[in-house]
N, C-alpha and C positions, 0 to 999 in steps of 0.2 A: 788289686785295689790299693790307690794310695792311702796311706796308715796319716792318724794324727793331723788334717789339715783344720785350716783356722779359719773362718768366713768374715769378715770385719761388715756390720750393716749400722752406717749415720744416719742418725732418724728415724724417732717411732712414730712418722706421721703414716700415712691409706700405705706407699709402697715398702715403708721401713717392716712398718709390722706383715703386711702378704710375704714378704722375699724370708724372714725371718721364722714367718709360722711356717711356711710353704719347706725350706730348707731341714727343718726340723725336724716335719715330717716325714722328709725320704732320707734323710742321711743316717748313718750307723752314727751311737754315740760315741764313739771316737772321737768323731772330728765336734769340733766348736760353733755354736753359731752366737755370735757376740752383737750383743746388739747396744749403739752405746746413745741416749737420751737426757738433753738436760732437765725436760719436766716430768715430773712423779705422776701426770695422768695422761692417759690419751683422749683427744675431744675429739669426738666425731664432726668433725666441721661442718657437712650440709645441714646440721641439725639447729646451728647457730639463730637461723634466719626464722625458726622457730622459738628459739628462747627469748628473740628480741622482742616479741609478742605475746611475751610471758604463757607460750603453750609447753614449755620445757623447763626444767629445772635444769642445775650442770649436772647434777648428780647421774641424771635421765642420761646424757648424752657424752658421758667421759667415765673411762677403767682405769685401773692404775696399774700401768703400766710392768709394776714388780709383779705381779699374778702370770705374768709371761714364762718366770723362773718355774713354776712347776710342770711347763711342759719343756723342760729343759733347754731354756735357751738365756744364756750368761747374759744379766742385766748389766752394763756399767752405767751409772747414773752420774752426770757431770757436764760440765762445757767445754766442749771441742776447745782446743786451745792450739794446734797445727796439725793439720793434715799434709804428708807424705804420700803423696799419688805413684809417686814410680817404686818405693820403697813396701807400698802397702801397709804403713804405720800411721798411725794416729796418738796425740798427745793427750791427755785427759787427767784435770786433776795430778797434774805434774807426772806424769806415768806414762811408759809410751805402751801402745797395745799393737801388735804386729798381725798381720794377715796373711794369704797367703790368696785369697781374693777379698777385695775390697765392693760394696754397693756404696754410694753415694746418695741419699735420698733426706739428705736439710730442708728440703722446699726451697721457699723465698723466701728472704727478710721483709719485713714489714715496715716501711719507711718513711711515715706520715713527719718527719721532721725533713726530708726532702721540701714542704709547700711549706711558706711561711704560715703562722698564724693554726694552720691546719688541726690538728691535736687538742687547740685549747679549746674550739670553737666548734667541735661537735663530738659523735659518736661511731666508733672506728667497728662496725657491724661485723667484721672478719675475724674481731679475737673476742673471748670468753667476756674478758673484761668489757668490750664496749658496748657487746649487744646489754649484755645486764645493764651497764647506766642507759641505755638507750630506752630500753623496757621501763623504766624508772622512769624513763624521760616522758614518754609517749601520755602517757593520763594527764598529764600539763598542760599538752596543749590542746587548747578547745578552741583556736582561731590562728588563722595566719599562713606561713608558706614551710611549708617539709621540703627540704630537698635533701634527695639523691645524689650523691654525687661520686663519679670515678672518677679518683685525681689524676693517673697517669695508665701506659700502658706497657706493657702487656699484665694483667693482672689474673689470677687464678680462679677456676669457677664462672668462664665468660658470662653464665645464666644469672649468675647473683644479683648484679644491682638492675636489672627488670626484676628479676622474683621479687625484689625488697619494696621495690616502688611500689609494684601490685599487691601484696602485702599489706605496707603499711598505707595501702589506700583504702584495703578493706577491714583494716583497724580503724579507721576513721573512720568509715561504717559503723562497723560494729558497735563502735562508742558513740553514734548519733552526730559526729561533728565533721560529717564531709562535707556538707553545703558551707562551712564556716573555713574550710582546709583546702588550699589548694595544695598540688603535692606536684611536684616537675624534677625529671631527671638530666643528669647533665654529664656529657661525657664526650674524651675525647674522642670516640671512635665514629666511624663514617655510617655505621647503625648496630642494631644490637647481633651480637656475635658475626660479626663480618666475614670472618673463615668460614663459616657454613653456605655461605653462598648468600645468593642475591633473594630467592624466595622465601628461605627460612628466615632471613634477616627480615625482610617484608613483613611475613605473620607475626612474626614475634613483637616489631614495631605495633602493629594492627591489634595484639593484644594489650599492647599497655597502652596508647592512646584513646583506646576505647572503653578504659576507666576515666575516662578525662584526665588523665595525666600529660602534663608537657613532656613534652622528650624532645630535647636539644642534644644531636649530637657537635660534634665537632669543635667543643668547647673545652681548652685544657686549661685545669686552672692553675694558676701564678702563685695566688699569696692569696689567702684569708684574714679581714679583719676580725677577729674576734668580741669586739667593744659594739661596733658598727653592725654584726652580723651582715656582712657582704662580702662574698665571691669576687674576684676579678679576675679573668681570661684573658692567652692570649693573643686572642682577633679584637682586642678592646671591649670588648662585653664586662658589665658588672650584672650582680644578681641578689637580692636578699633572702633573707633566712629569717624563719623561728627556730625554726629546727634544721640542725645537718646529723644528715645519715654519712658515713662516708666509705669507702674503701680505699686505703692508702695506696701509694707507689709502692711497688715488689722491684727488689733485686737479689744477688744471690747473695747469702749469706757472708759476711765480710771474712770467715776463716776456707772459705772455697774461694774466694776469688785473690787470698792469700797464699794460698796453694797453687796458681799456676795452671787452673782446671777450665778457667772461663775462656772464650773465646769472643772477636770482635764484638757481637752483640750483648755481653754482659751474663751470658748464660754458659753451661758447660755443654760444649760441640760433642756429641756424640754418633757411631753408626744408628743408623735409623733402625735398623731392626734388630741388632744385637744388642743395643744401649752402651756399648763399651767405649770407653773415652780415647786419648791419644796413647793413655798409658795401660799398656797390657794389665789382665787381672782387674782393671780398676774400671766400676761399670758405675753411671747415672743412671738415674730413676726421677719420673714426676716431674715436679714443677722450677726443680734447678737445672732442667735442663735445655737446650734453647736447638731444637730440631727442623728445619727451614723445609717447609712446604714449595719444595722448587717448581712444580707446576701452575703456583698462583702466587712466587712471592711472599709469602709471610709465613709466620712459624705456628707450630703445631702448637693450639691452646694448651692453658695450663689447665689441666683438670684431676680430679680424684682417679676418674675410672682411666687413665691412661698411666698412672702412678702404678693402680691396682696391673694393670695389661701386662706391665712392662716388667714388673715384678715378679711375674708368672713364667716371664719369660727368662728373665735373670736368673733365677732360682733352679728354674731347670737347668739352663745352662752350664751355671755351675755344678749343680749334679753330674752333670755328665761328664763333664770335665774330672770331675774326682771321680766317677765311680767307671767312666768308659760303656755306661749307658742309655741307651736312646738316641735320638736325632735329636741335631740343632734346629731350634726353633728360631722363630725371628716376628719382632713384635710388627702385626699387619696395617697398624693406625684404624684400626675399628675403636667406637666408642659411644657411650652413650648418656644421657642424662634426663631428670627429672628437673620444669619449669613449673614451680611453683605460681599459682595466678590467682591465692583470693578464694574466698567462699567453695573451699574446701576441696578443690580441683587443680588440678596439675596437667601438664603439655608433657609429651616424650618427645625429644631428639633422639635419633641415633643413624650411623650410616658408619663412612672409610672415608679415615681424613686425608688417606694417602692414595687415592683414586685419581686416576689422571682424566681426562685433563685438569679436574677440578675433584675437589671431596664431594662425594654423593651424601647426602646427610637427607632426611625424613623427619618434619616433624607433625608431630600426632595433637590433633585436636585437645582443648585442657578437657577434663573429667573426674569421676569424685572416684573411680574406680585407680586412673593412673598416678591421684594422692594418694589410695589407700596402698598401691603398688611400692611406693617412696617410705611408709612410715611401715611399710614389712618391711624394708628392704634396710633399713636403720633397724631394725628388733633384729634382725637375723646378721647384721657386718658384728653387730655389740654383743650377742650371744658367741657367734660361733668364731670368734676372731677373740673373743677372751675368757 
């Protein structure tokens, strides 16, 4: 067995903390698993789309992250400041920290100053901070138009801004002001989760229109008046607002794409089923990575449970590598998720995104059994993950 090695893991987002707890657990304490984090908590992110609805506190749905140290794994808490991919080092707080395997798992930077106007003029639903003013926001309005909106693409959580439209439609419900609310979603994509196919995209459209919700795809938006509250698109479409929900442009973190890691598409290229980059020892994870579904043309969505997959697979791998245990595994593009729809029921997706000739995907009718399946499955990531 190799003596003393060092595991370097960026990002205590779903894959940072799986490949870190997961490592921890099978390796001798000898070896290091370092795991380096510039925020003091972790937020369970699908649980966001409930706090904007005031059914969550943060408290509810974020650990801090230093509670990791007593199952022995070395916090470094700070802001990446260079990443070394062929070298297996990273820079932090002026201090370099050396590897001897590297995971990569930053996610995506969140880039709502990409769309003019964007930022001032509404509520960014993805971080901690917007659902809270959103939630604040929401009692305000008792007349007018909400809109949904996906500013660019490829964005993380394909389900989210349907979950949110449905959602905050059954918020206006709930508060007696739907007859008084129109609520329309607006996005550039050609329907909702497109990489799942032609049927699943259908149902899932079929569910949120059948809130009387607009759904406009194919609309990218340009620039935001804030003063105005109006959208402009661009096929020349404008649009108003009382309210904007929004989820920004995702790109990769500006100290990865600093690093040499990124490829044509803006993402970091990696083998599809080992997750390892071009630089030996140095593996991606999640949603910084950008992995080309060559049978249909487009890339494998950014989601949680693929972050979670691929980590499991990392993890092992690297075990084995150090310890000359087990078979190589290799991550299979299975995956699956929970579609939030309103009065207390939820949709399941799941199937193999890496299925030829196309991803076979399944989605399951909504029901109050496959939400109460989601809000176990939040009480159990939050218990047993800290």
């Amino acid at each position: 067995m190799a003596a003393g090695k060092a595991i370097l893991i960026l990002g205590g987002g779903i894959g940072g903390i799986v490949a870190a707890t997961r490592l921890r657990q099978r390796l001798a304490r000898e070896h290091r698993v370092i795991l380096v984090e510039k925020q003091a908590d972790h937020v369970f992110s699908p649980s966001l789309l409930w706090l904007m609805l005031g059914q969550r506190r943060p408290d509810q749905i974020s650990r801090p992250i230093a509670v990791l140290a007593k199952r022995g794994i070395e916090i470094v808490r700070g802001s990446i400041e260079r990443i070394d991919p062929a070298a297996r080092t990273v820079h932090v707080n002026g201090a370099e920290i050396a590897g001897d395997h590297m995971i990569v798992a930053l996610g995506a930077e969140l880039a709502p100053e990409l769309i003019p106007g964007l930022a001032e003029a509404g509520h960014d639903f993805y971080t901690l901070a917007g659902s809270q003013s959103l939630c604040s926001a929401l009692p305000k309005l008792g007349k007018g138009r909400l809109v949904v909106l996906v500013a660019a693409m490829p964005f993380k959580c394909p389900a989210a801004p349907n979950e949110a439209a449905m959602l905050l439609e059954y918020d206006c419900r709930r508060r007696g002001v739907r007859k008084d609310v129109q609520v329309d979603l607006y996005t550039p994509e050609p329907g909702p989760m497109p990489v799942a196919g032609a049927a699943v995209s259908a149902a899932l459209r079929q569910m949120v229109e059948a809130k009387g919700i607009g759904y406009h795809p194919g609309h990218a938006v340009t620039s935001v008046d804030p003063a105005k509250r109006r959208l402009a698109f661009a096929n020349g479409a404008e649009a108003d607002f009382d309210l904007l929900a929004y989820l920004p442009p995702h790109r990769a973190p500006k100290v990865v794409r600093e690093a040499g890691l990124c490829g044509e598409s803006g993402w970091v290229p990696v083998d599809r089923g080992t997750l390892e980059t071009k630089f030996p020892g140095a593996y991606a994870i999640g949603d910084v990575t950008g992995i080309m579904l060559t049978s249909i043309g487009k890339p494998l969505p950014k989601a949680g449970v693929f972050a979670h997959n691929q980590a499991e697979v990392v993890a092992h791998n690297i075990f084995r590598a150090i310890t000359g245990k087990g078979e190589q595994r290799r991550f299979s593009g299975d995956g699956e998720c929970f579609v939030e729809t309103g009065d207390g029921r939820a949709a399941f997706g799941s199937g193999n995104f890496y299925a030829d000739p196309a991803p076979v995907i399944r989605l399951k009718n909504p029901s109050r059994m496959l939400h109460l399946g989601k809000v176990v499955y939040e009480k159990f990531w939050l218990y047993r993950r800290f």
